[in-house]
C-alpha positions in Angstrom: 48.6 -55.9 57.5 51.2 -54.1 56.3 52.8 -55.4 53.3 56.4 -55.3 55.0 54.4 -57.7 57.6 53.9 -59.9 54.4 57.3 -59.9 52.9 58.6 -61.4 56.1 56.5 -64.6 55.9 58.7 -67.5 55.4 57.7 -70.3 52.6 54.1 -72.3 53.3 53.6 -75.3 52.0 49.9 -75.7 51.2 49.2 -78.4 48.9 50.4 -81.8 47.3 48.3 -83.4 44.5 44.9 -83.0 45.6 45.6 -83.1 49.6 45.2 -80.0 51.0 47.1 -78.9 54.5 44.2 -76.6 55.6 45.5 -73.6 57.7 49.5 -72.9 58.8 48.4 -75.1 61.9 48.3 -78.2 59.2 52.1 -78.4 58.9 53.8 -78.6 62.9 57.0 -77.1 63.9 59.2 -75.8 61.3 59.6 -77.5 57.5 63.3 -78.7 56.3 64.4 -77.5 53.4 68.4 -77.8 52.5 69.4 -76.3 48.6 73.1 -77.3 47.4 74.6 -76.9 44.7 77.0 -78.4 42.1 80.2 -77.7 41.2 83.9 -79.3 41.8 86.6 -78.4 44.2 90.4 -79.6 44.2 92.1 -78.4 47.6 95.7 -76.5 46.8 98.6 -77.9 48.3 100.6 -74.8 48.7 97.9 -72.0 48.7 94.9 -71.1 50.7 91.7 -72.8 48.9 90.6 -74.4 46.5 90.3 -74.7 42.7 86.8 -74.8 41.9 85.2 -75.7 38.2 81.6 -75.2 37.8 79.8 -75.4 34.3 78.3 -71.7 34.2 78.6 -68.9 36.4 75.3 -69.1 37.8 75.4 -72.5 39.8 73.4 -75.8 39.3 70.9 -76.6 42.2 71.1 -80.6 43.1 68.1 -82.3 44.0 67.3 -81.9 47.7 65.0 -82.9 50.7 61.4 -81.6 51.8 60.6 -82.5 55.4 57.2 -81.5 56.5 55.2 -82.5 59.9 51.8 -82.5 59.0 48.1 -82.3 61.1 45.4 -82.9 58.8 42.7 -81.8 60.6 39.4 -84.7 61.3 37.0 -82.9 63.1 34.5 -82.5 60.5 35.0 -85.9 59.6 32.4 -88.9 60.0 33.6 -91.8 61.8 32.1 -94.3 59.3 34.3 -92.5 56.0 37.6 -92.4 58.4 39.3 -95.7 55.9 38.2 -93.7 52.8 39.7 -90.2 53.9 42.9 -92.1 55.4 42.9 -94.2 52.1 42.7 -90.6 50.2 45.4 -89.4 52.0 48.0 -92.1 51.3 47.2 -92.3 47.5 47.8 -88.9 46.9 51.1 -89.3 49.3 52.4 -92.5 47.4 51.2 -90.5 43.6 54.0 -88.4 42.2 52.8 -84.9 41.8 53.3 -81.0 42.5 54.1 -79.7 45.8 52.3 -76.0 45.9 53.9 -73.5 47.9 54.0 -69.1 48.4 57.0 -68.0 48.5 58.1 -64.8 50.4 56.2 -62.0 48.9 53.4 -63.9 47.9 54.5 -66.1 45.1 52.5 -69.3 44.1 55.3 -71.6 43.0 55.4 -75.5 42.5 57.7 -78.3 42.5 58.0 -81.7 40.7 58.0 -84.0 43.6 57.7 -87.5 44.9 57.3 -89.6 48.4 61.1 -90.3 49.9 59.1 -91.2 53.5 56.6 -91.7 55.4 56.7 -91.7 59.1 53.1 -92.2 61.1 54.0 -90.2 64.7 50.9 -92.5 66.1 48.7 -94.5 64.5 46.2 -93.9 61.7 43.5 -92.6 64.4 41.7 -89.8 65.6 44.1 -87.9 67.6 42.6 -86.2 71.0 43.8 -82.7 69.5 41.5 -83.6 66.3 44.2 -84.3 64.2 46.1 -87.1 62.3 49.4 -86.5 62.3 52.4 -88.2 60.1 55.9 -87.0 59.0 56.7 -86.8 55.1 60.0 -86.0 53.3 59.6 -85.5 49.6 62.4 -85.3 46.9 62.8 -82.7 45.0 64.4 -84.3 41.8 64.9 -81.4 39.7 65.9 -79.2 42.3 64.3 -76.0 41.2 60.5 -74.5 41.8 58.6 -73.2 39.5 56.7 -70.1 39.7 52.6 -71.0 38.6 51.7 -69.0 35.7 49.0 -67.1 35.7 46.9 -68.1 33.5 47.2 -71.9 33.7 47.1 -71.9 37.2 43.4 -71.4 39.5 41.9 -71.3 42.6 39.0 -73.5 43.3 36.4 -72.3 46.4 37.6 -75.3 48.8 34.4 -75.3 50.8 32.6 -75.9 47.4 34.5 -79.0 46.9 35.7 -80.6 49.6 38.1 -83.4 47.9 38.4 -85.9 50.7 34.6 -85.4 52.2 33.4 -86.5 48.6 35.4 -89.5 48.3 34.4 -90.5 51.7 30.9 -90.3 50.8 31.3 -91.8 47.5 33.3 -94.6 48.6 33.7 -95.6 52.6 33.2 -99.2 53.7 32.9 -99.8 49.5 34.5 -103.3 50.6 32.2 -104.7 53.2 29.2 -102.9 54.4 28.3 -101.9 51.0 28.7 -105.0 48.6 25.3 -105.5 48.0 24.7 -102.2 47.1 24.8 -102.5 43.2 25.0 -98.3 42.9 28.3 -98.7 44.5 29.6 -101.5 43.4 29.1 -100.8 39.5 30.9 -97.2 40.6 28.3 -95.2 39.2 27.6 -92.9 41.7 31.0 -92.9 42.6 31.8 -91.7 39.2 29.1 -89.0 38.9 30.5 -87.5 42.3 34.0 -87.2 41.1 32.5 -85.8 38.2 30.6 -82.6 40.5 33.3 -82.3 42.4 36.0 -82.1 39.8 33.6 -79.1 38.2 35.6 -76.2 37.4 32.8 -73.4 36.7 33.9 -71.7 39.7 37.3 -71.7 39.2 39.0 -68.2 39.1 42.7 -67.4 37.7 45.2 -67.2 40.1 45.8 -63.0 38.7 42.7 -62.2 39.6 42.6 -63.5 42.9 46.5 -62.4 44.4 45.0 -60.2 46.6 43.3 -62.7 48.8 45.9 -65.3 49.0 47.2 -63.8 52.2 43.6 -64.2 54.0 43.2 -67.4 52.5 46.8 -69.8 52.7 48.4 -67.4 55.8 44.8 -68.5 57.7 45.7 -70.3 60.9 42.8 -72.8 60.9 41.5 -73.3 57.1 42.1 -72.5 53.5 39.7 -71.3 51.2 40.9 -72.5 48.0 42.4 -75.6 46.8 44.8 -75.1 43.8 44.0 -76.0 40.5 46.8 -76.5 37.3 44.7 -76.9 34.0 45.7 -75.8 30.7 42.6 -76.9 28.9 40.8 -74.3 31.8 43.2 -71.9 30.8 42.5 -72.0 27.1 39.1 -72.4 27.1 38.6 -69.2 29.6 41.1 -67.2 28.0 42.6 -68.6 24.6 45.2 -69.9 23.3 47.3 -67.1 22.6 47.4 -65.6 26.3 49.2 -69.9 26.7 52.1 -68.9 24.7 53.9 -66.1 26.9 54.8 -62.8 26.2 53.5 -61.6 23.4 54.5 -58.5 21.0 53.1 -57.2 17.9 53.8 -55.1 15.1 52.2 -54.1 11.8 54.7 -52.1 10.3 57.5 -54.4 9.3 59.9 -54.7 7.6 61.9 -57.6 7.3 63.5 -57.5 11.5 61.6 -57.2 14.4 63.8 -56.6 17.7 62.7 -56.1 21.5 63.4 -56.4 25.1 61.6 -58.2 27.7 61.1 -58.7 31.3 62.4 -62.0 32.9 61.4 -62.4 36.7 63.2 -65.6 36.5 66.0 -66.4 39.3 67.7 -69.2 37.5 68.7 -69.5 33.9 65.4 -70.6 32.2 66.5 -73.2 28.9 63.1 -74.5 27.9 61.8 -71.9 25.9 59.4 -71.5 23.0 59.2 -69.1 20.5 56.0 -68.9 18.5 55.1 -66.2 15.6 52.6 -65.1 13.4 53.0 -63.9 10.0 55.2 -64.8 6.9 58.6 -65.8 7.0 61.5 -66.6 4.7 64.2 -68.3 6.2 63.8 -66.7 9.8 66.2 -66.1 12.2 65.4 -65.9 16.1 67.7 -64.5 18.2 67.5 -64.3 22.0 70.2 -62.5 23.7 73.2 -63.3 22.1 72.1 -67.1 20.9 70.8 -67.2 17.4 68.7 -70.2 15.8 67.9 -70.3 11.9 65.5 -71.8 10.3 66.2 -73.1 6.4 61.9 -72.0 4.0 59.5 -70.3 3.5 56.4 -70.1 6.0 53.1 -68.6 5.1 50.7 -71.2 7.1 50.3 -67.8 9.7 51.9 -69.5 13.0 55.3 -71.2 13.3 56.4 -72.5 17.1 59.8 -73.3 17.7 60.9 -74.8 20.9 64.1 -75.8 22.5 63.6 -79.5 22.7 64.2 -78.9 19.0 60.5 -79.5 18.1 59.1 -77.2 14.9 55.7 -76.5 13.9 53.7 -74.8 11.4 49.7 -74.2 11.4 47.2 -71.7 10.5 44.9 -71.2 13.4 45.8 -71.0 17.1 44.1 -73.9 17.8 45.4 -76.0 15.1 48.8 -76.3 17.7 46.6 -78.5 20.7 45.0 -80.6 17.7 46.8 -81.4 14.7 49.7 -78.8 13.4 52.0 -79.8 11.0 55.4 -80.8 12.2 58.5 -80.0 10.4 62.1 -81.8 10.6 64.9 -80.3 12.4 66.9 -80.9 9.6 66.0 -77.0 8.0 67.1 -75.6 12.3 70.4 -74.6 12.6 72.2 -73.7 16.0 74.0 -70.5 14.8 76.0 -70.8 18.2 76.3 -74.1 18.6 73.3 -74.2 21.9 69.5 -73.1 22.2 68.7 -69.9 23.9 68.6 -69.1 27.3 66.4 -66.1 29.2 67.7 -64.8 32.4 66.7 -62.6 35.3 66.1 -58.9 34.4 65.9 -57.4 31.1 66.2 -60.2 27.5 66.7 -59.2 23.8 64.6 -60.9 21.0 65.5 -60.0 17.4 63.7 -61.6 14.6 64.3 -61.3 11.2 63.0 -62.8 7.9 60.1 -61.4 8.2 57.8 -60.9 4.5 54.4 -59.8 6.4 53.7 -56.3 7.1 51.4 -58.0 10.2 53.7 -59.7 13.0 53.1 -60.8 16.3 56.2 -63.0 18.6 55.0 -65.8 21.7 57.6 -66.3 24.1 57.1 -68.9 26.8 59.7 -69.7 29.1 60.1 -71.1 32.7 60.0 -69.1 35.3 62.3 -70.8 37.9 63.6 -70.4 41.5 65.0 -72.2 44.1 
C-alpha cells in the first residue's frame, strides 16, 4: 500500500480504557465528530458582519461530542462467561478513561473522555451476525487530543492477553453457580489472573512498532495489539531522562545556553516543563519570547520547573519520581507576566545562569491536536 493510500484514511477509533473495538468492522457506519470553537460575535447594525473578540489568535476548541456505533465481536466467546464479558464491557464504558485513536497519517493520539450515552440497538444478546451491538457518545471535556508519546505509550500482543476472555474465565457465574467454590469466592485466582494478564514483558514501544500499525488497527476483522499508557514501563525500559522531552546538551558553557526546537504540536501547548542539569545561579529560562526567573543558587545537579508553577531540585534522575526536594514559588518570577507557551514549527530556548561547564536542558510539553 502506497503511503498516499494511507494518508487518506480517515480517524479510527480503536480503543477506550481497556475495551478494545477489534477490526474497522467493530465500529458500524460512520463515527460523529463535531469541533467548535470559542470566541464572541456582536452583529453590526450598519455594516456587513460581525465584530468578533477571541482571546488569542489561534482559537479555543470547546468540548464536543463522540458518537460511535460499535459491534464487539462474540464469536469466540463461551456462552457460560457471556454476563462477565457483557459486565466487562459496561464497566469500562461507565469508567472515565482515554479514547485511543490514529489520526490521518498514522498518528496514535488520545483523548480524556467520559460516557455522555448509552444506547443498546437490541438487547444484551448474541446477535445472529455474531455481534453485540450498542451506540455510545462520549464527551470530550477538554476538547483537544493528544498525540501518545513515544516512549510512555506501548503495544501489547492482543492475542497474548485477551482482556475480556480472562475476566470471563476468572469470574463468570462468580454470583450463583460458583459460591461454593472457596478459590473464587476468596478472589484468589481471580487475582493471580489479572495479575498474568496485566504482564507487561512483552510490551513493545509504540516507536518501534509504527510500521505495523497500519496491518494491525486498519485490519478489517481483528487487531493485534491492545494499547498500553505506563510511565513506570516507560522508565524502567528506557530511563528517566528519555520521560523529560527533548533533550540538549552542552559541555562548553559559559554562562547562556540558547537553541531551537521542533514542535509538531497543532495547538498552543501551555503545560510545559523545563528540567536541567548542571549548576545555576539565579537562572533564567526563556522560551520564545516568555522569560521565567528563578531567585539562588542550585548545585543539587537537576532542577525541574513546570508551568503549574511547581519547582524542584534533586541530585539523581530518579530522586524526581521518589522524593526531590521542592522549593517555593516565592524565588519564580514571571518576567512577562504569563508561563511559556511552545507552538507548531520551530521554538527558541535560552538559558542563562549557568556556572557548570557540563549542561544538559529537558523540555516536555503537550503535543496537542484537534
Amino acid at each position: 500500500m502506497t503511503s498516499d493510500a494511507w494518508k487518506s484514511k480517515p480517524r479510527r477509533f480503536i480503543q477506550y480504557n481497556d475495551l478494545v473495538f477489534k477490526g474497522t468492522r467493530s465500529i458500524n457506519g460512520t463515527p460523529s465528530e463535531t469541533i467548535t470553537t470559542k470566541y464572541g460575535s456582536t452583529e453590526y447594525l450598519l455594516r456587513h458582519g460581525s465584530y468578533v473578540t477571541a482571546q488569542d489568535t489561534q482559537l479555543l476548541i470547546k468540548e464536543d461530542k463522540i458518537s460511535l456505533d460499535l459491534a464487539i465481536e462474540t464469536t469466540n466467546w463461551d456462552l457460560e462467561t457471556v454476563k462477565a464479558h457483557v459486565d466487562f464491557i459496561k464497566e469500562q464504558l461507565i469508567t472515565r478513561g482515554k479514547l485511543w485513536a490514529i489520526d490521518t497519517g498514522g498518528t496514535l493520539i488520545w483523548a480524556n473522555v467520559l460516557l455522555d450515552s448509552y444506547t443498546p440497538t437490541y438487547e444484551w444478546t448474541y446477535r445472529d451476525d455474531g455481534a453485540i451491538c450498542f451506540q455510545v457518545e462520549f464527551n470530550n471535556y477538554s476538547g483537544v487530543w493528544h498525540k501518545a508519546d513515544g516512549n510512555t505509550t506501548f503495544l501489547l500482543p492482543y492475542e497474548l492477553c485477551s482482556w475480556t476472555s480472562m475476566l470471563a474465565n476468572c469470574f463468570y457465574n462468580s454470583d450463583c453457580d460458583n459460591c461454593e467454590n472457596t478459590a473464587w469466592v476468596e478472589r484468589g485466582f481471580c487475582e493471580n489472573c489479572a495479575l498474568q494478564c496485566c504482564e507487561l514483558g512483552d510490551a513493545e514501544p509504540l516507536c518501534s512498532l509504527r510500521g505495523e500499525i497500519e496491518e494491525s488497527f486498519f485490519s478489517q476483522c481483528d487487531s493485534v495489539y491492545r494499547v498500553v499508557h505506563n510511565c513506570e514501563l516507560g522508565r524502567n525500559m528506557l530511563g528517566n531522562e528519555k520521560l523529560w522531552g527533548q533533550a540538549f546538551c552542552d559541555t562548553c558553557i559559559e554562562d547562556i545556553f540558547t537553541t531551537k526546537f521542533y514542535a509538531d504540536t497543532v495547538l498552543k501547548s501551555r503545560n510545559i516543563t523545563v528540567t536541567l542539569y548542571g549548576e545555576f545561579e539565579n537562572p533564567e529560562i526563556t522560551i520564545n519570547d516568555t522569560k521565567v526567573k528563578l531567585e539562588g543558587k542550585f548545585t543539587k545537579g537537576y532542577l525541574s520547573v513546570s508551568s503549574d508553577g511547581r519547582i524542584y531540585e534533586f541530585e539523581q534522575a530518579v530522586e524526581l519520581q521518589c522524593e526531590p526536594t521542592e522549593i517555593s514559588n516565592t524565588v519564580l518570577t514571571l518576567c512577562d507576566g504569563k508561563w511559556w507557551t511552545v507552538e507548531n514549527g520551530f521554538n527558541q530556548l535560552i538559558v542563562q545562569g549557568i556556572t557548570s561547564s557540563h549542561f544538559c536542558a529537558f523540555i516536555n510539553y503537550e503535543r496537542l491536536t484537534y
